[in-house]
C-alpha positions, 0 to 999 in steps of 0.5 A: 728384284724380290717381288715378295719382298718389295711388295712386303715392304710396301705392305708394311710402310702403308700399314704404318701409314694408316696406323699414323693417320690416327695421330691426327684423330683427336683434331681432325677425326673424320679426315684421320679416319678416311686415311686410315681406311684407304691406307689399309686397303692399300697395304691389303692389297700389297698383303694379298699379292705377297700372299700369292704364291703361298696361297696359290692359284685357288677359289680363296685366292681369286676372293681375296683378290676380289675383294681387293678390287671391291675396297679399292673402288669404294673407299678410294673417294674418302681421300677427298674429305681428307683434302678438305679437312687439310684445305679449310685447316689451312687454306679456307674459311667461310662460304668456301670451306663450307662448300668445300667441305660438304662437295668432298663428302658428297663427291667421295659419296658419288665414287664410292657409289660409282665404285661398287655398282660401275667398276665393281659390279662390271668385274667379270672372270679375273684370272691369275698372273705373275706380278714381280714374281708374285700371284695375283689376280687381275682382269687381263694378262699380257705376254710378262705376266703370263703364270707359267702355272696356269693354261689360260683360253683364248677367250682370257688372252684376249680380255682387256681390263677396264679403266679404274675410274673411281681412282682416276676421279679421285685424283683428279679432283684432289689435284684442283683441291690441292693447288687451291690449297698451294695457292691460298696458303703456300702449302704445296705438298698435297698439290706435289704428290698428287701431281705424282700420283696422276702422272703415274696413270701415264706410265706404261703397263709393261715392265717397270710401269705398274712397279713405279706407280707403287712406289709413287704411291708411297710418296703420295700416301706419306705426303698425304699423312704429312699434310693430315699432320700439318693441318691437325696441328693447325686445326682449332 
């Protein structure tokens, strides 16, 4: 397996996924906009990763790769405004779209807060590491990810990355969001590849783990593009 090459693939099918999250723009703008900006994250950080050999182990390299874990805390709570924007399209009206629509913006605000000054902030020393044959930086290495290029410290042998809670939130409460959405309106989808997603936080770190969660990631991110669609077209 080509790790470059998966990881360009994958950079690619989430560009293409933001770029048709704005089809939904005219009917449901801040929705679009919201998965437009976490698909662009996401395909930077596959960008960044394929970037890493050429890029080498460099100053530039491990900013960009901060920069990678900054986007990622921040923006991954706009996805629930986008589970609002589908669930009061087709599943809730009234007082419960309306607490549903303003608790998904006030809980992304929370995560997004959350993001930046717990998970981000608490970031120390990153360190370089083979991923699928691939450079990237990340908060710990293990015994398959070693750089053979690089000689780390005892210090960074022993480092242990953190939790990414932000994500973990998210997707918890877009899954109870979603099976209400399944639930009242017999749309399933968001409810099936966020159920994906958060089983995906369970597969192991080693070997074929974090290669499974990206490929997961591309169901999730393009379900979640087919339920925009489906809840502009239903928008009024």
């Amino acid at each position: 397996m080509s790790g470059p090459l998966v990881f360009s693939f994958f950079t690619v099918i989430h560009a293409l996924i933001a770029v048709g999250a704005l089809a939904a723009l005219d009917k449901l703008p801040a929705a679009a906009i919201c998965l437009f900006l976490v698909e662009a994250v996401t395909a930077f950080d596959n960008g960044v990763t394929v970037a890493g050999n050429r890029l080498g182990i460099a100053p530039r390299t491990e900013r960009l790769n901060r920069m990678r874990f900054l986007l990622h805390a921040v923006c991954i709570g706009l996805l629930l405004p986008v589970y609002a924007a589908v669930g009061n399209s087709l599943a809730f009206d009234g007082v419960a779209a309306v607490i549903i629509g303003y608790g998904a913006w006030a809980l992304a605000a929370l995560i997004m807060l959350y993001g930046y000054f717990s998970q981000y902030r608490s970031v120390g020393a990153i360190v370089p590491v083979s991923y699928y044959g691939c450079l990237r930086y990340a908060q710990s290495v293990s015994e398959l990810t070693r750089h053979p290029q690089y000689n780390y410290t005892a210090d960074e042998l022993a480092r242990k990355g953190k939790m990414p809670v932000a994500s973990i939130a998210t997707t918890a409460i877009g899954l109870v969001i979603a099976f209400f959405i399944g639930w009242s309106a017999g749309f399933w989808v968001p409810f099936v590849v966020t159920a994906l997603m958060f089983l995906a936080g369970g597969l192991p770190l080693r070997s074929w783990g974090p290669f499974a969660t990206s490929c997961l990631e591309i169901i999730y991110s393009g379900g979640m593009l087919y339920a925009l669609l489906v809840a502009a077209g239903a928008a009024t």
